[in-house]
C-alpha positions in Angstrom: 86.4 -74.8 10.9 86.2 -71.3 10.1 82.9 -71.3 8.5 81.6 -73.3 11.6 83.0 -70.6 13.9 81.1 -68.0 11.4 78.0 -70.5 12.1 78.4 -70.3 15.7 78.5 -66.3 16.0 75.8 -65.7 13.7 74.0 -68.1 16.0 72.3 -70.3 12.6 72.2 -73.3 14.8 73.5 -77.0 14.7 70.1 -77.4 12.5 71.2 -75.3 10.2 75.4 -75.8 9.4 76.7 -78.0 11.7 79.8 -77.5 13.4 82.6 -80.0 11.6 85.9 -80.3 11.1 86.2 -81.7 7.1 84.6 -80.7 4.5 83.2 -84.2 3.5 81.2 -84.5 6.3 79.6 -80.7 5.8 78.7 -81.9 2.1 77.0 -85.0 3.5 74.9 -83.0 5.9 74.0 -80.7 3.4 72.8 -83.6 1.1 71.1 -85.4 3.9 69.4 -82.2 4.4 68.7 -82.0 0.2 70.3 -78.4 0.5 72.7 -79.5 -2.1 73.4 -78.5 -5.5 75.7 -80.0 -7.7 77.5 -77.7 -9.8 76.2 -78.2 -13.2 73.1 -76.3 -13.6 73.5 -73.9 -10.5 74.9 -70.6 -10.1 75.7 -69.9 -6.8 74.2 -66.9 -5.3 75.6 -64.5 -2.8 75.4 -66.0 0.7 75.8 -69.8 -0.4 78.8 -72.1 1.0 80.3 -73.6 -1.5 83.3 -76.4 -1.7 86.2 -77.0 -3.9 87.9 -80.3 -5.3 91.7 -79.5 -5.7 94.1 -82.4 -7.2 93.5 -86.0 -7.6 92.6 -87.3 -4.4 89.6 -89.3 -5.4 88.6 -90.5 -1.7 87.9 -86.6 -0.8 84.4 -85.3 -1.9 86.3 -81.8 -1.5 89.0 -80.2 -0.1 88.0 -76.6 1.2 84.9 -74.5 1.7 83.8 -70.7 0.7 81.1 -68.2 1.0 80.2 -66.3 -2.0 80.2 -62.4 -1.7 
């Protein structure tokens, strides 16, 4: 939610990162929009979101959302 609320004052628009409450659905958006990269092969650059997989929960895509710096 914080990143949303990051979206929202930098006024990027709904077309751009849209303004959701769990991860998974931000990640599906993002590959709907084929503004996905898997992480093999990429290295993330400064100003990309990025998501994390913590434990085992296999039904989560990811658990929690960044911005590199």
């Amino acid at each position: 939610m914080f990143l949303s609320w990051c979206a929202e004052k930098a006024k990027i628009g709904e077309d751009i990162f849209k303004c959701v409450a769990l991860c998974d659905d931000s990640v599906k958006d993002f590959k709907s929009q084929n503004r996905w990269h898997d992480a093999k092969g990429y290295t993330p650059q400064v100003g990309d979101i990025i998501y994390f997989k913590y434990g085992s929960n296999l039904s989560k895509t990811t658990d929690h959302i960044g911005i590199v710096y």
